[in-house]
C-alpha positions as CSV (number, residue, x, y, z in Angstrom):
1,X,0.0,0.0,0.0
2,X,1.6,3.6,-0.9
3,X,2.2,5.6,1.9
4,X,1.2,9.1,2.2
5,X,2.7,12.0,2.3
6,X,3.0,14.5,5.1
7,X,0.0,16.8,5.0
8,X,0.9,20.2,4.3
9,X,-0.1,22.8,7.1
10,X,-2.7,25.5,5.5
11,X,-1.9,29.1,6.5
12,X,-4.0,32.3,5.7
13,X,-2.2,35.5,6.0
14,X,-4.3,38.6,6.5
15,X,-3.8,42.4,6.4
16,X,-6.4,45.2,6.2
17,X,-5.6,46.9,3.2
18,X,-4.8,45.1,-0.1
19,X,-2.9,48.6,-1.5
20,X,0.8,48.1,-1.9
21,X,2.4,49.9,0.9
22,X,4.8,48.1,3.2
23,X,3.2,45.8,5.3
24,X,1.7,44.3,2.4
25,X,5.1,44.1,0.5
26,X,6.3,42.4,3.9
27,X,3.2,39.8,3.4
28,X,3.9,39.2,-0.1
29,X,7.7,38.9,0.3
30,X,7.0,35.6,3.2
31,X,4.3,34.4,1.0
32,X,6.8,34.4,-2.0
33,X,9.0,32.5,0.0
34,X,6.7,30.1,1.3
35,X,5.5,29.7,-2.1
36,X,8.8,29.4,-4.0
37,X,11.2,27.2,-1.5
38,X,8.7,25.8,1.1
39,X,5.6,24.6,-0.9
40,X,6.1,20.7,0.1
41,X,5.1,21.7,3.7
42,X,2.6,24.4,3.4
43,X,-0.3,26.1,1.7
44,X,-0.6,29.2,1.9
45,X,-3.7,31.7,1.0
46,X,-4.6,35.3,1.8
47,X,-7.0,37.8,3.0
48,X,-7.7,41.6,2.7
49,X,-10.1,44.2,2.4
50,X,-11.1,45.6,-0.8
51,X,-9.3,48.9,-0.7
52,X,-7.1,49.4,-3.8
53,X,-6.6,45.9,-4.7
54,X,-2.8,46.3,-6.2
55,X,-1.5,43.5,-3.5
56,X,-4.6,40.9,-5.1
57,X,-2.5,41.7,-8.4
58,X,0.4,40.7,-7.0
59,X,-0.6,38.1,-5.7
60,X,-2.1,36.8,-9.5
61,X,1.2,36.8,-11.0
62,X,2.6,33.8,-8.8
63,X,-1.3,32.3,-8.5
64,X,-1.2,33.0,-4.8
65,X,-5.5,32.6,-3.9
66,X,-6.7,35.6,-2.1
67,X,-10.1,36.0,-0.5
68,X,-11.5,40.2,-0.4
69,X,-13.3,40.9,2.8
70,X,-15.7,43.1,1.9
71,X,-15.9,44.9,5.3
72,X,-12.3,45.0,6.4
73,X,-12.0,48.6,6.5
74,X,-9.2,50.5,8.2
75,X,-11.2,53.4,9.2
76,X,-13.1,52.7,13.1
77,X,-16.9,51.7,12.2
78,X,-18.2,49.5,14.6
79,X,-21.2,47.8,12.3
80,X,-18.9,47.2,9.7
81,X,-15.9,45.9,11.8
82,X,-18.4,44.0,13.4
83,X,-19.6,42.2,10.2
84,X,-15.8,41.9,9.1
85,X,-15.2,39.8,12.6
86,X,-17.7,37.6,11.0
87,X,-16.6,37.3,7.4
88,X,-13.0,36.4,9.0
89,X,-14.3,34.1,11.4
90,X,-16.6,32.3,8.6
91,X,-13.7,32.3,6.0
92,X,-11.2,31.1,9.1
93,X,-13.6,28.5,9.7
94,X,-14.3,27.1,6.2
95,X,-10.5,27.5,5.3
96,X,-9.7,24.7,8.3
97,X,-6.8,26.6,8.6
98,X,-3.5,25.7,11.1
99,X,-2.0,28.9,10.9
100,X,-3.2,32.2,10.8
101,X,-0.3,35.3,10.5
102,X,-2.4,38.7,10.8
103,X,-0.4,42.1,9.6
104,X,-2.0,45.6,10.7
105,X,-4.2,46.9,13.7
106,X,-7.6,46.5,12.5
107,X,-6.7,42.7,10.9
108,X,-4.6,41.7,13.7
109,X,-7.1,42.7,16.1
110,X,-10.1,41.0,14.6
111,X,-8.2,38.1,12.7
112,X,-6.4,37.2,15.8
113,X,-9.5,36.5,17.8
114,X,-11.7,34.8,15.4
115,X,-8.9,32.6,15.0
116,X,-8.5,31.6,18.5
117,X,-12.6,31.1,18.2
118,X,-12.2,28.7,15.5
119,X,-9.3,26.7,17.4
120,X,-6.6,27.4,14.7
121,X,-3.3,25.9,16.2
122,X,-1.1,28.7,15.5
123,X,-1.7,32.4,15.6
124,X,0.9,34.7,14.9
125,X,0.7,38.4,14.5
126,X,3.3,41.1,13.1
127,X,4.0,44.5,14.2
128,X,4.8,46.3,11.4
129,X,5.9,49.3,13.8
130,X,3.8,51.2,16.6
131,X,2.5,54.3,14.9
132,X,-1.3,53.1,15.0
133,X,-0.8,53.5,18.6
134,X,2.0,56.4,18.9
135,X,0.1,58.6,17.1
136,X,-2.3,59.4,19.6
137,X,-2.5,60.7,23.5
138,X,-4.6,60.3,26.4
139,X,-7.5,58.1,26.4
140,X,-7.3,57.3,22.8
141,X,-3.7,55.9,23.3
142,X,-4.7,53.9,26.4
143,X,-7.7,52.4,24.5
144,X,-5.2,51.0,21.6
145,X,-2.9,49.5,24.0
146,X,-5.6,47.8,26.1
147,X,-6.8,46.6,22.6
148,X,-3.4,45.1,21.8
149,X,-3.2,43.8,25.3
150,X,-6.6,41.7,25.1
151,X,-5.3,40.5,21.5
152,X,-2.1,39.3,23.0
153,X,-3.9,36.8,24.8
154,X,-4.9,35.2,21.4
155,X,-1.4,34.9,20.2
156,X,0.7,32.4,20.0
157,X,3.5,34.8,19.0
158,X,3.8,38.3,18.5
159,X,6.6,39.2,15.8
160,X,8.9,42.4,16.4
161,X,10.9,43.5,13.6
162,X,14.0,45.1,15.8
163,X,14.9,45.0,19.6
164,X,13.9,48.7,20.2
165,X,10.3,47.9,19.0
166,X,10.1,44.7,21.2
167,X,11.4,46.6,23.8
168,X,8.0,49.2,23.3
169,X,5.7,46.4,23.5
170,X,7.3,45.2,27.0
171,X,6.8,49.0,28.0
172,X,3.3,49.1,27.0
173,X,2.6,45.8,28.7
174,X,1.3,43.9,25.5
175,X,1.7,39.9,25.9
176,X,4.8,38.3,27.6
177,X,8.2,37.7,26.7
178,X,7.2,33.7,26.0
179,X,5.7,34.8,22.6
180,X,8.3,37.4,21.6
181,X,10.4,36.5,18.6
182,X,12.4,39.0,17.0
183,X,12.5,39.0,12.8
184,X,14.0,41.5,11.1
185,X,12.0,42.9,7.7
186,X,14.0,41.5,4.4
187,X,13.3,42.0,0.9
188,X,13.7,40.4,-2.6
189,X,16.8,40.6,-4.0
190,X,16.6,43.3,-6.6
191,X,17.3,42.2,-10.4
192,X,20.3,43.9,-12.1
193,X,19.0,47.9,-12.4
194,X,19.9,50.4,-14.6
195,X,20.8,53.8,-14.2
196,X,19.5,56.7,-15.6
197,X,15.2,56.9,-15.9
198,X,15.0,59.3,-13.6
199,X,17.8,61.7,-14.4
200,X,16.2,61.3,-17.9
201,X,12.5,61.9,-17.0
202,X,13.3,64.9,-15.1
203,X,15.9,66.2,-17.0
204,X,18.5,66.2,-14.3
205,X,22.4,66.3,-15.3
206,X,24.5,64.3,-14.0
207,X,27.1,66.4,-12.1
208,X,23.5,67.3,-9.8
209,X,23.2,65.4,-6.8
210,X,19.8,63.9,-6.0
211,X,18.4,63.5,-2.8
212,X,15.2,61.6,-2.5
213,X,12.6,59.3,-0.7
214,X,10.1,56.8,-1.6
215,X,7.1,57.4,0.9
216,X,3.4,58.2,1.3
217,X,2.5,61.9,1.6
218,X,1.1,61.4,5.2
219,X,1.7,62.5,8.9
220,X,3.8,59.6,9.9
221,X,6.3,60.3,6.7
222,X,6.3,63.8,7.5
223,X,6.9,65.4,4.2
224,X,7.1,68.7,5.5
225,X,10.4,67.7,7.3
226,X,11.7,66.7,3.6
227,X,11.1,69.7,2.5
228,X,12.4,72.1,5.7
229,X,15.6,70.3,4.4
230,X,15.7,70.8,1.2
231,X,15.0,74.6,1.5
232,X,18.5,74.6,3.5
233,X,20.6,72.4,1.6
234,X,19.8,73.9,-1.7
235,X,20.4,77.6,-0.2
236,X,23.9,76.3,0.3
237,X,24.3,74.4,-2.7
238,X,23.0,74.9,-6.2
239,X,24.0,71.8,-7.6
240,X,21.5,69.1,-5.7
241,X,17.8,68.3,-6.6
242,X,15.1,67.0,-3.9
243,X,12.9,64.4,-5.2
244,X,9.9,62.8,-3.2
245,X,8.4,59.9,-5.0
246,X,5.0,58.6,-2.9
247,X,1.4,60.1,-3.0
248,X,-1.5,60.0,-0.3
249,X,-3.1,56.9,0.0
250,X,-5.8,57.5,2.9
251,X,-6.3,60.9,2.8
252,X,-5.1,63.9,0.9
253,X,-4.3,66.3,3.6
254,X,-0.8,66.6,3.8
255,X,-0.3,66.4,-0.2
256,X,-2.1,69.7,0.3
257,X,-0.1,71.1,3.1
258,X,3.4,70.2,0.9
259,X,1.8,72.0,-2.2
260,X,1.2,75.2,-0.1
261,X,4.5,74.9,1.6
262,X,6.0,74.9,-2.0
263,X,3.5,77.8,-3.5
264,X,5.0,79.8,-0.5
265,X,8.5,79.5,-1.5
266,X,7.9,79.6,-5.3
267,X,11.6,79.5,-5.9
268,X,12.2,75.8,-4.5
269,X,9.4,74.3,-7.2
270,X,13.0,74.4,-9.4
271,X,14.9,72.5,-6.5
272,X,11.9,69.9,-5.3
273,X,9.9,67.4,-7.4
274,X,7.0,65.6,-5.8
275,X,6.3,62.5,-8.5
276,X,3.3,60.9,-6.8
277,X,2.9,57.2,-6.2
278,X,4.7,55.2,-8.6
279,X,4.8,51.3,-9.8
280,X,8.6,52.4,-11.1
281,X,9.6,53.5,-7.9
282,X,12.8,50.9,-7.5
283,X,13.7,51.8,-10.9
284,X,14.1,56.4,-10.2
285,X,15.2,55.1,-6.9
286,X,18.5,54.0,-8.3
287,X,19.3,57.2,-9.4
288,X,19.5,59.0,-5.6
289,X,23.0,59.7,-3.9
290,X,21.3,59.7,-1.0
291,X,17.8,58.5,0.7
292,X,16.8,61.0,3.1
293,X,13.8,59.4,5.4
294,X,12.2,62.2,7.5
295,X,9.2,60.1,9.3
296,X,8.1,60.7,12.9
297,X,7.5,56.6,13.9
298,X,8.9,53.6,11.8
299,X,8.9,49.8,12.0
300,X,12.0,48.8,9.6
301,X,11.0,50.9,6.3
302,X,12.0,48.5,2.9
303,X,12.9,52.2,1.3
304,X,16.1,51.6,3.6
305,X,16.4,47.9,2.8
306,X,16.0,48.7,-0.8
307,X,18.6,51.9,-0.9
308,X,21.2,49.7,0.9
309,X,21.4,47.0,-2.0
310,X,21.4,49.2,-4.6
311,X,24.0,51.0,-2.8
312,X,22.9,54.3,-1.3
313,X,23.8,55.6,1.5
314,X,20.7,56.4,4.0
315,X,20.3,59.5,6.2
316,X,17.1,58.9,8.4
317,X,15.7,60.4,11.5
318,X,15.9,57.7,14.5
319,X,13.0,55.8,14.1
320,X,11.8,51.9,14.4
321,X,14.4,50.0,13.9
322,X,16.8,52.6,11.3
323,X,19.0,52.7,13.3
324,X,19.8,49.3,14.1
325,X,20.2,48.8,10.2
326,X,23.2,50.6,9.4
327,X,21.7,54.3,8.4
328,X,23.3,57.5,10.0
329,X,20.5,58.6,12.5
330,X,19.3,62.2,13.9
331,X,16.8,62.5,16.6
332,X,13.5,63.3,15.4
333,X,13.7,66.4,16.6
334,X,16.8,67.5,15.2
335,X,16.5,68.9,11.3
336,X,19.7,70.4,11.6
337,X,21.3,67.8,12.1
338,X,19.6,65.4,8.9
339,X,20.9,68.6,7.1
340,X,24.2,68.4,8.6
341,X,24.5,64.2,7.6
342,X,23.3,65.3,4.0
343,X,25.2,67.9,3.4
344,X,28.3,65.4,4.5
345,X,27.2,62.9,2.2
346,X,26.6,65.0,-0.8
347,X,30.2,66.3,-0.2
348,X,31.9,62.7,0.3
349,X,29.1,60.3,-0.7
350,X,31.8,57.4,-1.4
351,X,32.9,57.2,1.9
352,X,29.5,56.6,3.6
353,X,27.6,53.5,1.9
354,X,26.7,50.8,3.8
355,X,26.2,47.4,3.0
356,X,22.9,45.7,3.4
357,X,22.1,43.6,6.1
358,X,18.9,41.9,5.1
359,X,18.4,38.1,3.9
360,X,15.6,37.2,2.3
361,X,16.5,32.9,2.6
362,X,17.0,34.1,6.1
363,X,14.3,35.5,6.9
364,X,11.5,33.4,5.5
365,X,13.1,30.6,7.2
366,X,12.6,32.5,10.4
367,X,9.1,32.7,9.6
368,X,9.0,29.0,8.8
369,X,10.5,28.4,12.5
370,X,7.9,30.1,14.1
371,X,5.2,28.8,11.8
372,X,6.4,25.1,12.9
373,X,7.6,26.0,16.7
């Protein structure tokens, strides 16, 4: 009689969004990897609300099966997150899944308990950073952390991307250092790249220096900070170009508040292009000397992953994990220094690349550890 093989473990990731920002990246890289060197021992499906879609078209082109949860909504709505619960819980159910792996608040919240409902085996959820609770103060604040507290106790393990962020959740009090595992965020390696489409598209020669970022125009990414210092550098300098390539995904607030900054200093429209979102951002990326990231809260940004294997050096305020990544750090509340470590760069930018310490093998095999722990 032929023997069976070993059943392979079913696993649903979910996040609440299915745009393409980088939480979902994160998702799709570990799914890739599941996918590509690890398909003998699992199967592996996701879920995500209907907003955008770009990660569902991702998730086509390796024939990855997603299921849209039709009320999985970031925004707070109570008869809508109520019905989500339920979609999750029904899909959780009829998937007879082993493992569920939830990314983002309103997902992790929800996902994580309806899992635990269902008796899944395994629940494991990712912090992709603390900014859905940083961003707050007073009661507000105190409600997200007790939220993440009563979803720790549906966890089997809660995934930290760095030390420093672990190190928030044992200050906030959320789950117990029995379920902490520490993975660092990884990406694909990129394909050979060339030089040269974003020089060409904006018309940019090439003894001027570009200075750039690949963000969303939102609070968190603070955009004005970007632009406070590029109206210094480029008084000091006139041979250096500031380039933001990102647009507003949730709201269109502070694309407005970087267009009125600009219209009030008419004369740095020359020195500062703002490109919107873009499918092609890897591709203009290649052509910075520098990545200048100005957020207020990180987890472990793939901009700075991605600038490191192509080879360009990173200036970042200290946030998340940047800092534990090989990027040269100011304090959040120090522009003048960010201008200081630009300026230095643009002067001597050979002597300040770092190598890249992510693995992608690595870190899917991390995942695969915890998956099977």
């Amino acid at each position: 009689m032929e023997e069976r093989g070993e059943v392979k473990k079913r696993i649903l990731h979910i996040i609440t969004r299915s745009d393409w920002a980088g939480g979902q990246k994160v998702l799709y890289t570990i799914v890739y990897g599941l996918k590509k060197n690890f398909s003998d021992q699992f199967e592996v499906e996701v879920a995500a609300g209907k907003e955008n879609g770009m990660l569902f078209e991702e998730l086509d082109k390796i024939s990855v099966k997603y299921h849209v949860v039709e009320n999985l909504a970031r925004e707070i709505n109570p008869v809508k997150d109520l019905k989500a619960y339920f979609e999750i819980k029904r899909l959780i159910r009829q998937g007879n899944y082993d493992i569920v792996h939830a990314h983002s608040s309103k997902a992790g919240f929800l996902a994580r308990i309806a899992a635990k409902k269902c008796g899944v085996k395994k629940v494991i959820y990712t912090y992709h950073g603390f900014w859905g609770i940083e961003q707050y103060r007073g009661i507000k604040k105190s409600l997200l952390i007790w939220a993440e507290r009563f979803a720790a106790r549906y966890s089997d393990y809660l995934v930290f991307l760095c030390n420093r962020e672990k190190e928030k959740a044992e200050k906030y009090r959320i789950g117990n250092p029995s379920q902490y595992v520490i993975i660092p965020n990884a990406i694909l390696p990129i394909g050979n790249i060339q030089k040269g489409k974003l020089r060409r598209e904006l018309e940019i020669p090439d003894h001027v220096k570009i200075v750039g970022n690949v963000a969303r125009l939102d609070r968190q990414k603070n955009p004005i900070r970007f632009l406070q210092v590029a109206e210094k550098v480029v008084k000091e300098r006139d041979d250096v170009i500031f380039v933001w390539i990102g647009g507003s995904i949730v709201e269109d607030f502070y694309a407005k508040q970087v267009q009125q900054y600009l219209d009030e200093r008419p004369w740095l429209k020359e020195k500062v292009k703002i490109l919107g979102f873009r499918k092609d951002a890897i591709e203009l990326m290649a052509d910075f000397d520098v990545l200048l990231l100005t957020s207020d809260n990180e987890g472990m940004p793939l901009v700075v992953l991605e600038a490191q294997q192509l080879g360009i050096p990173v200036v970042s305020t200290d946030v998340g994990c940047v800092g534990e990544v090989g990027s040269f750090v100011a304090s959040v509340d120090d522009t003048e220094r960010l201008i200081e470590l630009v300026e230095n760069i643009l002067s001597d930018g050979a002597n300040h690349k770092l190598n890249s310490t992510s693995d992608f093998r690595d870190f899917v095999k991390k995942y695969v550890l915890t998956y099977l722990g």
